[in-house]
SELUMSE-587093 format. One line per 2 residues: number of its first residue (from 0); their letters; for each residue z, y, x of C-alpha. Coordinates in pm, 1 decimal. Layout:
SELUMSE-587093
NUM) a) Z/Y/X; ... $
//
This chain:
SELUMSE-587093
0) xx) -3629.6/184.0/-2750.2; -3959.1/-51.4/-2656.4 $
2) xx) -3900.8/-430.8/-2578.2; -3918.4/-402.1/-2232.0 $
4) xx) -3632.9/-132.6/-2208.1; -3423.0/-311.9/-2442.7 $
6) xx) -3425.8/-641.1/-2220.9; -3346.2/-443.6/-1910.5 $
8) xx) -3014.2/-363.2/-2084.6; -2945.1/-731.3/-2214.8 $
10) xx) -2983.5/-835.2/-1872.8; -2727.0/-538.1/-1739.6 $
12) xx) -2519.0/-599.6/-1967.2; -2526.3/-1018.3/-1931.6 $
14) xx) -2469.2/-919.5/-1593.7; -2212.9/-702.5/-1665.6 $
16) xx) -2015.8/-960.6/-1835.8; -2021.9/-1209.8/-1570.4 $
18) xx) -1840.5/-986.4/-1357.6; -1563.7/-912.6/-1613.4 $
20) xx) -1566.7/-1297.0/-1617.3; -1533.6/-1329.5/-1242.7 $
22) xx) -1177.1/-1537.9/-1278.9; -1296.3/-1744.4/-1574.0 $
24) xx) -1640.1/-1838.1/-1376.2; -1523.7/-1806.2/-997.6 $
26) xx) -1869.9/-1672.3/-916.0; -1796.5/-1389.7/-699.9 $
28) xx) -1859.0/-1024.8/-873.9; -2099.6/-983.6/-522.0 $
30) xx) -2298.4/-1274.6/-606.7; -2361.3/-1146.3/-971.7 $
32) xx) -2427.1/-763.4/-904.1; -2672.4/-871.3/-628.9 $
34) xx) -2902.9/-1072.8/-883.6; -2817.7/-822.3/-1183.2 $
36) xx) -2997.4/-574.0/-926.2; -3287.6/-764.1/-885.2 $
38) xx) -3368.5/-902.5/-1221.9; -3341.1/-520.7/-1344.9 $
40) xx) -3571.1/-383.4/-1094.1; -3813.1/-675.8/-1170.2 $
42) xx) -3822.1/-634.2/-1545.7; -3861.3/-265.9/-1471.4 $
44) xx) -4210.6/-338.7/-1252.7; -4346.7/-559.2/-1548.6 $
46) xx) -4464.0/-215.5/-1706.7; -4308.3/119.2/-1436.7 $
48) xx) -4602.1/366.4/-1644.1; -4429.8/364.3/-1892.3 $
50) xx) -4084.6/495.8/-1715.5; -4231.6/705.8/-1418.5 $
52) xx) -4546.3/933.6/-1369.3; -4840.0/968.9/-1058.0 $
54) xx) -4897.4/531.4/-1115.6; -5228.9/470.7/-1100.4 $
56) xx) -5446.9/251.3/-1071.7; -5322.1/64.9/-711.2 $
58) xx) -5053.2/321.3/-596.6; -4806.2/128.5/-819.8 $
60) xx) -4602.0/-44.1/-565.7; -4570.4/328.1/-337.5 $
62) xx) -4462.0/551.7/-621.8; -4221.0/265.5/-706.5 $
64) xx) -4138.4/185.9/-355.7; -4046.7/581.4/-334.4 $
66) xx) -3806.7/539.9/-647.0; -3605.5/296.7/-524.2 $
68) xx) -3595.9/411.2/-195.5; -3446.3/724.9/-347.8 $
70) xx) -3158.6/555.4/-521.2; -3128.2/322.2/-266.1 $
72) xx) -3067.6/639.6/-20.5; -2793.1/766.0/-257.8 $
74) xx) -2617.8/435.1/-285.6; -2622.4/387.1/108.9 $
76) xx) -2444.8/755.1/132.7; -2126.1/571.0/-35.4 $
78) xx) -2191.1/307.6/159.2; -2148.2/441.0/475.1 $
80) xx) -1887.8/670.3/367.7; -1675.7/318.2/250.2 $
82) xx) -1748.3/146.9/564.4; -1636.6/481.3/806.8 $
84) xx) -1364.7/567.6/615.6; -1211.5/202.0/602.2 $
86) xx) -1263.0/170.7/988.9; -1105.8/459.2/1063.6 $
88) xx) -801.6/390.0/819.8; -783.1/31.2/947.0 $
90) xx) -793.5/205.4/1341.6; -522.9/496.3/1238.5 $
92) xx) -276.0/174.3/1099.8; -349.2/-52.1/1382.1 $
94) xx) -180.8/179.1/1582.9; 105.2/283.0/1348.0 $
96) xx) -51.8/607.3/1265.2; 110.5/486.9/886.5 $
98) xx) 468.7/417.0/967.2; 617.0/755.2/949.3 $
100) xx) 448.6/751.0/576.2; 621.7/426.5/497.1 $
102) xx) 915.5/584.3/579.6; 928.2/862.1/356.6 $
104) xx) 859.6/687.0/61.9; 1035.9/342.9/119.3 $
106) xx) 1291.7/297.1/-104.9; 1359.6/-80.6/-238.2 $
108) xx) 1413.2/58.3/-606.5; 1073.8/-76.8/-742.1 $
110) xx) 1074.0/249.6/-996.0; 1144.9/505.4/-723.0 $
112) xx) 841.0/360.5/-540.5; 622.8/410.8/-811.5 $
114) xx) 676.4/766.6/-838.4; 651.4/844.6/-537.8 $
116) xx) 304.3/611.0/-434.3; 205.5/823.0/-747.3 $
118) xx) 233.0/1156.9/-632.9; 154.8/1087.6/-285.2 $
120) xx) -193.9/966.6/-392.0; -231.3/1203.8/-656.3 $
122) xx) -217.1/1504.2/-401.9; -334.9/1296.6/-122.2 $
124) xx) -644.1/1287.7/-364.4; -690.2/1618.6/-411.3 $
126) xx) -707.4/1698.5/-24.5; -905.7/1410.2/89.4 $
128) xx) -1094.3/1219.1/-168.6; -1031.3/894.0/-436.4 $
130) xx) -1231.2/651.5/-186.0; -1030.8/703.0/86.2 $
132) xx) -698.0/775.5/-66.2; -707.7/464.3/-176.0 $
134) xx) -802.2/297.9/81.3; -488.6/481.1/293.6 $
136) xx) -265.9/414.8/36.4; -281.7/-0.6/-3.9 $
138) xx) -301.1/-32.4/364.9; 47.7/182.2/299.5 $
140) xx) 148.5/-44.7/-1.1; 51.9/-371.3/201.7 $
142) xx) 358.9/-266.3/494.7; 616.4/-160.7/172.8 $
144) xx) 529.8/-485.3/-60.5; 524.8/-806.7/24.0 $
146) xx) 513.2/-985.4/-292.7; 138.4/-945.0/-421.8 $
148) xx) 184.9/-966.6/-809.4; 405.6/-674.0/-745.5 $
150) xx) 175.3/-541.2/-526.0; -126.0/-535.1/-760.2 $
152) xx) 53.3/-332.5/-990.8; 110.6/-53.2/-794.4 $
154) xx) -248.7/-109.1/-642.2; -345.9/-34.9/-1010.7 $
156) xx) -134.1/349.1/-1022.6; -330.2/398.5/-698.0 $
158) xx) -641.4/393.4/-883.5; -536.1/578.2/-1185.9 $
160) xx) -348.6/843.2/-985.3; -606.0/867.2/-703.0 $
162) xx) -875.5/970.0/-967.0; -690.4/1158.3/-1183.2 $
164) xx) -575.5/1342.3/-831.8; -957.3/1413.7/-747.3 $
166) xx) -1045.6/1549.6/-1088.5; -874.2/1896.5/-1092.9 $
168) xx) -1008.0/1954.6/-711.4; -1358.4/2055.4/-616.8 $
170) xx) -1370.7/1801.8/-335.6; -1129.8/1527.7/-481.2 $
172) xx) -1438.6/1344.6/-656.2; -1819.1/1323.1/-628.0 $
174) xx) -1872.5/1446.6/-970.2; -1661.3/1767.3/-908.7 $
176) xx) -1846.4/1820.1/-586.2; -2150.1/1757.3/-777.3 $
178) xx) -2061.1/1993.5/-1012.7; -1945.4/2237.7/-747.2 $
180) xx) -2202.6/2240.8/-550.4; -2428.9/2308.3/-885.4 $
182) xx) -2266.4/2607.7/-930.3; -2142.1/2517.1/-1331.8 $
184) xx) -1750.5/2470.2/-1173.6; -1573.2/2717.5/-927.2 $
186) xx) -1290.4/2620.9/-707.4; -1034.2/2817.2/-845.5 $
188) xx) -1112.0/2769.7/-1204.0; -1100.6/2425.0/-1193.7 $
190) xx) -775.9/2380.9/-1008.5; -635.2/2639.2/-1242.2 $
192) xx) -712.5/2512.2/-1589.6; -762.1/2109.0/-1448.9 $
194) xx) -444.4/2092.9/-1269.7; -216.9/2039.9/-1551.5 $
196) xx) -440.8/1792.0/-1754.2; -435.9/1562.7/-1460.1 $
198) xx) -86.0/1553.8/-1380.3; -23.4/1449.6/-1756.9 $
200) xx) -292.6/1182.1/-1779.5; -135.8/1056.3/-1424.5 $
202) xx) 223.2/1080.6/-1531.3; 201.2/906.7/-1841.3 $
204) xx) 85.7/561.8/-1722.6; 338.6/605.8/-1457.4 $
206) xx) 595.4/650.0/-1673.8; 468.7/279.7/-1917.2 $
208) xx) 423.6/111.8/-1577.3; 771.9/207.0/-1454.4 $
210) xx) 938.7/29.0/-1784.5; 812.5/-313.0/-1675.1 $
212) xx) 957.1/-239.9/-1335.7; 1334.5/-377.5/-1266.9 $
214) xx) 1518.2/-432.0/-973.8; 1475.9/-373.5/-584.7 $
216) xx) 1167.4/-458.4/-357.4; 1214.1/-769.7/-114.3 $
218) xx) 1142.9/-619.1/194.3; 853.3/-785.5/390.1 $
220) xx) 861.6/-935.4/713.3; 681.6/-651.4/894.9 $
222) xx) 981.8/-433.1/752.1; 1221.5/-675.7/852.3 $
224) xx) 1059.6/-673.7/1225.3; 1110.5/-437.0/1533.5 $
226) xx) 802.0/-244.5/1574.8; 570.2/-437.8/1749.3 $
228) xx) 499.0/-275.7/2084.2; 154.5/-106.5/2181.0 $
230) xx) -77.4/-130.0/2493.2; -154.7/238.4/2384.3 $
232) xx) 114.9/549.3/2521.5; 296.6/696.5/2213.9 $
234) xx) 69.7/1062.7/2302.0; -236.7/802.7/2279.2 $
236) xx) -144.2/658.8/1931.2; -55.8/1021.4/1831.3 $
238) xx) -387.6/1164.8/1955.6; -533.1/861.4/1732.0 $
240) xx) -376.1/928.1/1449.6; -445.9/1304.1/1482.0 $
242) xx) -811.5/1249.7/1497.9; -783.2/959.0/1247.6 $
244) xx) -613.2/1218.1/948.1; -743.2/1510.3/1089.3 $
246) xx) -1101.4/1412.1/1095.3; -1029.8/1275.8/705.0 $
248) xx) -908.0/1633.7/611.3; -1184.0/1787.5/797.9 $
250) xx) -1515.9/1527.2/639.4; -1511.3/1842.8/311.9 $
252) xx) -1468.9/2151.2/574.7; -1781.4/2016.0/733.3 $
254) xx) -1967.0/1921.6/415.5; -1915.2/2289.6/331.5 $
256) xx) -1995.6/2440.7/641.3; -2329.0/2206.3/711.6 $
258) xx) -2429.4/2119.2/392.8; -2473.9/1769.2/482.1 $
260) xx) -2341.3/1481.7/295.2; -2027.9/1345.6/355.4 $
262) xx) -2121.4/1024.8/511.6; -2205.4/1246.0/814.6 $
264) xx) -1908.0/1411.6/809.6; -1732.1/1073.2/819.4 $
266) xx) -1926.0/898.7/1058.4; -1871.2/1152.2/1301.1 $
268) xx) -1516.0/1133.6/1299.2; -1570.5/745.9/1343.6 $
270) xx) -1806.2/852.7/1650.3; -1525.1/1107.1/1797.0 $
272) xx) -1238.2/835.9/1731.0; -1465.9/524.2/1885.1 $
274) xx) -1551.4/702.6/2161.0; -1150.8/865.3/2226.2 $
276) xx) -1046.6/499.9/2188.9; -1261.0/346.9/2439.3 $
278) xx) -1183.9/568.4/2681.2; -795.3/480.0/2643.1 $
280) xx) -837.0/80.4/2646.5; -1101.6/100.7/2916.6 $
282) xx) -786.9/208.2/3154.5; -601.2/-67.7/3038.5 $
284) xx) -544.9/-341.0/3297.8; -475.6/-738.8/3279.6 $
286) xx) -249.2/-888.6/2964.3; -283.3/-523.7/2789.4 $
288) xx) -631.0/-548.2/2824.8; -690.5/-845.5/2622.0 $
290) xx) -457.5/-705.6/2344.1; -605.0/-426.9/2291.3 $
292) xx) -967.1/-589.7/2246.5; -873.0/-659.9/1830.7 $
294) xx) -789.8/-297.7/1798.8; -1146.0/-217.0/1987.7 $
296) xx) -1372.4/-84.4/1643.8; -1607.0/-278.5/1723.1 $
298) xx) -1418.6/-565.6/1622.4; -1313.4/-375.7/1325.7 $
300) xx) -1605.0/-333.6/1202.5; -1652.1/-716.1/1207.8 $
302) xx) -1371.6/-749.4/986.8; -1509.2/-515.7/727.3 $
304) xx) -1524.6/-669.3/360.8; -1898.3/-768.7/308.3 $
306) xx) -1878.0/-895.1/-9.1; -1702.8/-527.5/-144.6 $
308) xx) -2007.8/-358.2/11.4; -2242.9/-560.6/-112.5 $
310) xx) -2131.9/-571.0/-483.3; -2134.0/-179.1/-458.2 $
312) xx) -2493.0/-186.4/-331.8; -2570.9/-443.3/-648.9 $
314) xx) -2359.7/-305.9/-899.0; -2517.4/113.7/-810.7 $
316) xx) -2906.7/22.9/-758.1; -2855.8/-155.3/-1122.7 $
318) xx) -2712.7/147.5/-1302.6; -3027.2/360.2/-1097.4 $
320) xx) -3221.4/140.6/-1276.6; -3109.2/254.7/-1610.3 $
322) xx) -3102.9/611.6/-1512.8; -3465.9/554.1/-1433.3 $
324) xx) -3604.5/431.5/-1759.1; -3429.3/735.6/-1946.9 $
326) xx) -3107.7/537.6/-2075.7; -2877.8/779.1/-1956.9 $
328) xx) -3010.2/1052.0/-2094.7; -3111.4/871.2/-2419.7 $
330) xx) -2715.4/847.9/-2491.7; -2646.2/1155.0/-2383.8 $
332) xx) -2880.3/1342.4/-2650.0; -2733.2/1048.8/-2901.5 $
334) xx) -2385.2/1167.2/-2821.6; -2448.3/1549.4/-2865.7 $
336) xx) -2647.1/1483.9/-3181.4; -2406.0/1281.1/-3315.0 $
338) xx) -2129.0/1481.2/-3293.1; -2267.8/1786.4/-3393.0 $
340) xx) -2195.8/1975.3/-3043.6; -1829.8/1895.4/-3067.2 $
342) xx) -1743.1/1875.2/-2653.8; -1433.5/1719.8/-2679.4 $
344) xx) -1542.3/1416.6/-2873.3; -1928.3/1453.4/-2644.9 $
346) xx) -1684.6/1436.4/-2289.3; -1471.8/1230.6/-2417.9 $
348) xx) -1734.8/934.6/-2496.8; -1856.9/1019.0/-2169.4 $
350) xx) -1595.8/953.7/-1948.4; -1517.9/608.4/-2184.1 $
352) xx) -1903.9/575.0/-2084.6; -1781.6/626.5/-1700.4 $
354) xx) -1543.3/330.1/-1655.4; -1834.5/128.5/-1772.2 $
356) xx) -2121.2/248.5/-1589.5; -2107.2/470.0/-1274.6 $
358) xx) -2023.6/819.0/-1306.1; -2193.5/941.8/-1075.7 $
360) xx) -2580.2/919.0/-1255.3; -2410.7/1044.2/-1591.9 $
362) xx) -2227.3/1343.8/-1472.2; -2645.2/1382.9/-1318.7 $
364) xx) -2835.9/1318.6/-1642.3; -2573.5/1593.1/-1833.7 $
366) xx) -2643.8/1879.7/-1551.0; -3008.8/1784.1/-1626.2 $
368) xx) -2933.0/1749.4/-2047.4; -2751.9/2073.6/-2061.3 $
370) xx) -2860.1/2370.7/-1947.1; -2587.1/2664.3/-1784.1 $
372) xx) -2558.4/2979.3/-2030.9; -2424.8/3317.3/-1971.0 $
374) xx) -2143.0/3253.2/-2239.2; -1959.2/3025.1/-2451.5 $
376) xx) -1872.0/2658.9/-2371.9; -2188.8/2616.8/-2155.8 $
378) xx) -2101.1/2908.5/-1912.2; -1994.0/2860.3/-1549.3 $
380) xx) -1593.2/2729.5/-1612.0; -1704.8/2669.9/-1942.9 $
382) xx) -1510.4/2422.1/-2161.5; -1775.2/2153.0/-2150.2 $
384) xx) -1810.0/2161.0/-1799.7; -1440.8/2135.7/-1694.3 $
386) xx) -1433.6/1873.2/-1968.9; -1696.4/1680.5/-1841.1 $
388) xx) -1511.9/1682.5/-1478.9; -1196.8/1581.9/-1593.2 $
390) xx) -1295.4/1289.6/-1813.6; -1562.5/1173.3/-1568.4 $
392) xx) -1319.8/1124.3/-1297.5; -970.5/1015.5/-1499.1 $
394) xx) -1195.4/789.0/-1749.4; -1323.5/588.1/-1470.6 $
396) xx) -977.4/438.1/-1434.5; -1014.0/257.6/-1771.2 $
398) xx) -1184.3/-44.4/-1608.6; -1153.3/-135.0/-1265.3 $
400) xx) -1549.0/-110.8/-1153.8; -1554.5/228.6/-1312.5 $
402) xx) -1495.9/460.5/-972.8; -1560.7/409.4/-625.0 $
404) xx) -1157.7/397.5/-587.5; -1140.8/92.4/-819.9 $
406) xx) -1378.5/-106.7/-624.9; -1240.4/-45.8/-352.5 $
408) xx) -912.7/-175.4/-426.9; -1036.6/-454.5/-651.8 $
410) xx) -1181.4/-555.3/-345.1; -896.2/-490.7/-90.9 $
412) xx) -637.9/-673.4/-314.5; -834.0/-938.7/-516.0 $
414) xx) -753.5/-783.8/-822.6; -981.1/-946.9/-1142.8 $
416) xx) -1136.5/-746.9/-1404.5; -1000.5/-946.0/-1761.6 $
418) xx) -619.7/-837.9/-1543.0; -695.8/-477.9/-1504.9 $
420) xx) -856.9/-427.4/-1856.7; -533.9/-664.2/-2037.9 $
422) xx) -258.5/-490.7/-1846.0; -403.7/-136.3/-1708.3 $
424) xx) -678.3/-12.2/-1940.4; -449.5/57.6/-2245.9 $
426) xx) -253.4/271.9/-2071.2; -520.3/471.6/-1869.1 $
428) xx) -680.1/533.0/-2227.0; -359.0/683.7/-2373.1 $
430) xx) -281.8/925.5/-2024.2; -632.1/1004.5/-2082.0 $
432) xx) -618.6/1107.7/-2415.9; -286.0/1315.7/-2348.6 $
434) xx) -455.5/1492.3/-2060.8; -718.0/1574.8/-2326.0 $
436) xx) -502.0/1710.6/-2576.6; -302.9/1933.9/-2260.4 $
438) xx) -642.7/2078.3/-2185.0; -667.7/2145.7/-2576.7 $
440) xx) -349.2/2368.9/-2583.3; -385.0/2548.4/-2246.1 $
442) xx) -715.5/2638.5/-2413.3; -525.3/2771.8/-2730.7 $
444) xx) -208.9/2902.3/-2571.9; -311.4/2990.3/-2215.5 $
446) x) -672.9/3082.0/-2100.0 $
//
């Protein structure tokens, strides 16, 4: 490792550690990713030869320029995706597209709750995706819990069973639609052999988190409240939330069909929604008028959470930086040499590596490492691949920045990093490992 590659990482992980520190230091995690970015990126154009071919002589700032412009493209995919899907959640709730969800899982046993927020969003998961899973489940949480130390606790199961959820599905996670779409993972193979793995390393935090859990919920005061009444018709806020779910469910289908990223997929669901819901206020009149104008998007989107999208942009372009002077794919030949070839101990360090950096450039740098083989582990279905999907995607719950879904909710509910790695991380590690271990013996005993 030269000098210059070797400071890049100090200054990641300096960075790094400021954001675990974000309580101790009140520096916003934003803030910190933002600059982490850009002293990376500047480091990197000290010496860029030595990291990328084609610069010469004074084409150094285009090839660059066409690097980052590449990762930056990537990183505004999730972006966008965040910002659409959170619109359209935030629209769907506004108009009480939610409440009939509330009402099959309220119960005001705390433990009941948990179970049931677990499953919902572990299947919910599977169907939609972690990002916005989570994001429909804590505006859910937010009408059933009141009390926010409660609340952060069950934010926490929404990340672990939210990725756990998109790990046995080929369109639950982007690493299994990476995967998927590479051809090294079929649909039904996956579900078949990933299904039961995930349900175990979801179930077992669960079942720790539910033993600190006594007593009933307090109900809050939206619970307590009639329903507040609508300017909309109830066919209008049904056609809303139709469109709103509907379009969610659909975002995959048209991935699939178009072969387009999801973003598009999502914004056009936000374009078909916008346009459904103007339409419906513009025949408003007087006093009804004026009320609807906060439930207009574009005053949604003016509510959006800046900082959350801004941290992602920092925290993304930074680990793009590593992938681009070889670091990811330095540790993943250290890993296989290391352990001889041994995948469950190589997949295993890997997804550890995923709640640390994102998974999304390390699930990359393996389809690039390894290459697909007729037979054996390496074939399509093969154990390392199905490894590699389920331990990207349920070892990104071990710290809270380690998935798309636990930014997300970090930012939604103000949860800190040295809380999630002191109360959660423990027990995401051991579900993990016993999800691990089920693989093992459906590997012996079943397939």
């Amino acid at each position: 490792m030269t000098t210059l590659t070797l400071s890049i990482v100090i200054l990641f992980c300096i960075g790094y550690l400021f954001i675990a520190l974000e309580s101790v230091t009140r520096i916003n995690k934003a803030a910190i990713a933002l600059l982490m970015m850009v002293a990376t990126w500047t480091l990197f154009m000290i010496d860029p030869a030595s990291y990328i071919t084609g610069v010469e002589g004074g084409n150094t700032a285009q090839v660059v320029s066409e690097v980052i412009e590449k990762h930056l493209g990537s990183t505004s995919t999730t972006l966008f995706f965040l910002m659409g899907a959170m619109t359209i959640v935030e629209l769907v709730d506004q108009n009480g597209g939610f409440n009939f969800v509330c009402d099959v899982i309220k119960t005001r046993s705390k433990r009941k709750l948990l179970w049931r927020i677990a499953f919902m969003t572990f299947f919910l998961s599977a169907i939609l995706d972690n990002l916005t899973t989570s994001i429909v489940m804590i505006m859910i949480l937010r009408k059933l819990i009141d009390d926010h130390r409660d609340r952060i606790l069950y934010a926490s199961l929404v990340i672990i069973a939210a990725n756990s959820g998109g790990a046995f599905s080929p369109i639950g996670d982007v690493t299994t639609i990476m995967l998927w779409n590479r051809g090294v993972i079929t649909a039904p193979g996956v579900v078949a052999e990933l299904l039961l793995p995930s349900i175990i390393s979801m179930v077992i935090p669960t079942y720790i988190l539910s033993l600190s859990l006594h007593g009933k919920l307090v109900l809050t005061e939206e619970q307590k409240s009639v329903e507040k009444p609508s300017e909309l018709t109830a066919m209008q806020r049904k056609t809303i939330f139709l469109l709103g779910v509907g379009g969610l469910i659909f975002v995959p289908v048209f991935k699939s069909i178009t072969h387009l990223p999801p973003f598009v997929g999502i914004l056009l669901v936000l374009g078909v929604l916008w346009t459904v819901t103007e339409v419906f206020y513009a025949s408003l009149k007087g006093h009804e008028e004026k009320g609807a104008m906060q439930k207009r998007v574009s005053q949604m989107l003016t509510r959006i959470d800046m900082s959350t999208i801004l941290f992602f942009l920092g925290i993304l372009m930074a680990v793009a930086c590593l992938e681009t002077i070889g670091l990811l794919t330095m540790l993943g030949n250290g890993l296989n040499q290391l352990f001889g070839g041994n995948h469950y101990l190589v997949t295993g360090i890997i997804g550890v590596l995923s709640s640390i950096v994102d998974n999304v450039p390390l699930v990359a740098g393996c389809m690039g490492m390894y290459p697909l083989t007729p037979t054996g582990d390496m074939a399509i279905d093969g154990i390392f691949w199905q490894l590699l999907a389920y331990c990207a995607g349920v070892g990104g719950s071990m710290l809270i920045i380690g998935s798309a879904a636990g930014v997300v909710v970090m930012g939604l509910e103000r949860i800190t990093f040295g809380w999630y790695m002191k109360r959660i991380s423990w027990i995401v590690f051991t579900g993990y490992l016993a999800g691990m271990a089920g693989y093992w013996l459906e590997k012996a005993f079943l397939f």
